[in-house]
N, C-alpha and C positions, 0 to 999 in steps of 0.2 A: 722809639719807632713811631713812624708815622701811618695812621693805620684812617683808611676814609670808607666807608660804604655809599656806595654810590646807585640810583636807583632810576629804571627807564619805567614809567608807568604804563608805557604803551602795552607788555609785553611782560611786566612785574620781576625785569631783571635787576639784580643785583651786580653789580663790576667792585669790584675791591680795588684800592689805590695803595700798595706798600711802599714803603721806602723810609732810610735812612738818612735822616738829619743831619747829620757828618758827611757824610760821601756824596750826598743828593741823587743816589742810585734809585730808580722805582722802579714797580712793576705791577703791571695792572691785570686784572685776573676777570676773564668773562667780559670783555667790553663790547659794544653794543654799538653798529653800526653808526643809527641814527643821532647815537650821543658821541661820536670821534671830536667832534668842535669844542664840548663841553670837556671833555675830558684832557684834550690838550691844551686849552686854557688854561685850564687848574693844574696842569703841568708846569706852565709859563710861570703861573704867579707863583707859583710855591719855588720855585728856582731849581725843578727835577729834571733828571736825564733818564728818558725810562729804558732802560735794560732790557725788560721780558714783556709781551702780554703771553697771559699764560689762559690755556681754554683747559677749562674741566671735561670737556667730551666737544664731539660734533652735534652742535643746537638744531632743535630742529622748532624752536619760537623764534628765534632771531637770528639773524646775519650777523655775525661775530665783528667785531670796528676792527680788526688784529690787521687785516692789509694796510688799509688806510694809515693806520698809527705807524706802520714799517715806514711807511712811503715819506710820512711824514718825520720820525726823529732813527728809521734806520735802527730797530730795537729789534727783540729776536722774535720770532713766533715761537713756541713752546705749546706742542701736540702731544698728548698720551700716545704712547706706542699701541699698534695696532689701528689705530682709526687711519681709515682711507682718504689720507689730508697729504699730498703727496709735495704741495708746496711749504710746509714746517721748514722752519729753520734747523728745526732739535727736534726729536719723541724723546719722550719723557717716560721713565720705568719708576714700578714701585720701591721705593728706599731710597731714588735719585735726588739730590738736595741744589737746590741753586742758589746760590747767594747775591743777594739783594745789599751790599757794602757789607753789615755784619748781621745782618737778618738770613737766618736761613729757613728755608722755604721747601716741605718735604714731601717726596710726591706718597700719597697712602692710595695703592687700588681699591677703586667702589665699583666693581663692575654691577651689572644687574639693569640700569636703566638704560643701558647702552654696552655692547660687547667691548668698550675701550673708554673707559672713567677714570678719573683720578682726583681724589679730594687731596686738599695741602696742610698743611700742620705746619704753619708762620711760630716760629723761635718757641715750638712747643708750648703755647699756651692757648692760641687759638686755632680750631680746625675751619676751612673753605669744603664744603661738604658739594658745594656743585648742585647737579638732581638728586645726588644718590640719597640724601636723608635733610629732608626739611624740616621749619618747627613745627609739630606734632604733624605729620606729615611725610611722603617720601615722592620721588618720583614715578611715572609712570613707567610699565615694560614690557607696553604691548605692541611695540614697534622699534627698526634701528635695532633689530636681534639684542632686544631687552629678554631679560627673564628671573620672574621673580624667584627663583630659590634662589640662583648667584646671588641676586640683591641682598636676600636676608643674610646669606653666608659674609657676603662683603661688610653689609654694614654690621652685622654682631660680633663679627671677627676684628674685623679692621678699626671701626670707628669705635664701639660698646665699650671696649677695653682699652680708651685712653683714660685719661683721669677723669672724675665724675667733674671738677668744677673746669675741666676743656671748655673753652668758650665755641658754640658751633654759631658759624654764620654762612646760613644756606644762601644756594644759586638763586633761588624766589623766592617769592613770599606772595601770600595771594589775600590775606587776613591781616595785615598790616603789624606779624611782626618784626622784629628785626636781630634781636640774638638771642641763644640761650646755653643752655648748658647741655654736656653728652650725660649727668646725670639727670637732669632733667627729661631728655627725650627717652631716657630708658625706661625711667617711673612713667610718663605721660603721654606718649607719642603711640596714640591710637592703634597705629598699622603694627607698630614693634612689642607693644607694652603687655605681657599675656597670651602671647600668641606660639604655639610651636610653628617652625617651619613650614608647615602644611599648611597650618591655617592660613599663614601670611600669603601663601601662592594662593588657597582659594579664592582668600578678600581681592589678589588683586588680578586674578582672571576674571576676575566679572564687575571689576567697577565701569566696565561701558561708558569708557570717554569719547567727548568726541578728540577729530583730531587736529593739533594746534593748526590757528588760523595760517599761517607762515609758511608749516611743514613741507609745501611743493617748493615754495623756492630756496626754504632758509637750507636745508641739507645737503642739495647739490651746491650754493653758494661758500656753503663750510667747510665741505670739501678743497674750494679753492680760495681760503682763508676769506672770505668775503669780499672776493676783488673782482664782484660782478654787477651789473646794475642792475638796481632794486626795481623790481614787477610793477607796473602801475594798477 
């Protein structure tokens, strides 16, 4: 497998590059408006056909590149079911698997940061966690009918209980890491590590974020897969 992390500093996204060596099928996960140029070059050189961009939730730090990249190689959009993205090609449910030549690519519900999440579990080795659980870290859920209990139920349920050496490679990063483990985040991971349920709603009703710098336009633009022009 071919597997690239890819990273927009403006906004500390992460985009995933999958694909298969054989087939030259890809698929790119979370891509990022401002990077469409970069990210279809490195489609060219590599000799890929991308298949899917796949979006973990409607972003509300960035404009999703998912129009753009249509427009450009005719690939599919791929929406979690329920989010209010009414131009998707597909929604995507939990347990739904999409094959990438012989990569499979499996969608796991994370609601909680957003009422319509989905992290992916690439040929069951590594998890795409999205917002829902970052390294030592998670997303926010005080906005986008976020709500931290779902969250904690989502991610202890869904994610906690894959295998401890599961490689997690979150939506962001904001401390310059880049992968780790779901054993890892279970011993270490501040928000999650120690906490009953409760607690984890109090810490995160009251972390008084402000809110992303984007959030007016990137929402309503993700709505319509990103196929609106950027605010000056």
């Amino acid at each position: 497998m071919l597997f690239r992390q890819l990273f927009d500093q403006d906004t500390w996204t992460y985009t995933y590059l999958i694909a298969d060596p054989q087939t030259r099928e890809a698929a790119l996960v979370d891509p990022v408006i401002e990077k469409v140029e970069r990210d279809f070059q490195l489609l060219k050189e590599l000799g890929l056909k991308l298949k899917f961009c796949i979006e973990t939730h409607v972003h509300a730090d960035h404009i999703t590149g998912t129009g753009k990249l249509r427009e450009l190689t005719n690939c599919e959009g791929i929406v979690p079911e329920n989010a209010q993205v009414s131009c998707a090609s597909r929604l995507i449910k939990h347990g739904d698997v999409l094959q990438v030549g012989n990569i499979k690519i499996q969608a796991i519900a994370t609601l909680g940061h957003t009422d319509s999440h989905m992290a992916y579990l690439v040929n069951g080795d590594r998890v795409l966690t999205g917002d829902a659980l970052f390294i030592r870290g998670c997303g926010r859920t005080d906005f986008q009918s976020g709500d931290p209990g779902t969250l904690y139920d989502f991610v202890t349920q869904n994610l906690f209980t894959l295998p401890d050496e599961t490689l997690v490679y979150p939506g962001h990063d904001y401390r310059g890491h880049t992968v780790s483990t779901i054993g890892e985040e279970k011993q270490w991971n501040p928000r999650f590590a120690g906490r009953t349920r409760d607690q984890f709603i109090e810490l995160m009703n009251n972390l008084n974020l402000p809110n992303p710098k984007k959030i007016m336009e990137a929402v309503p633009a993700n709505e319509q897969c990103g196929q609106v022009a950027i605010a000056s």
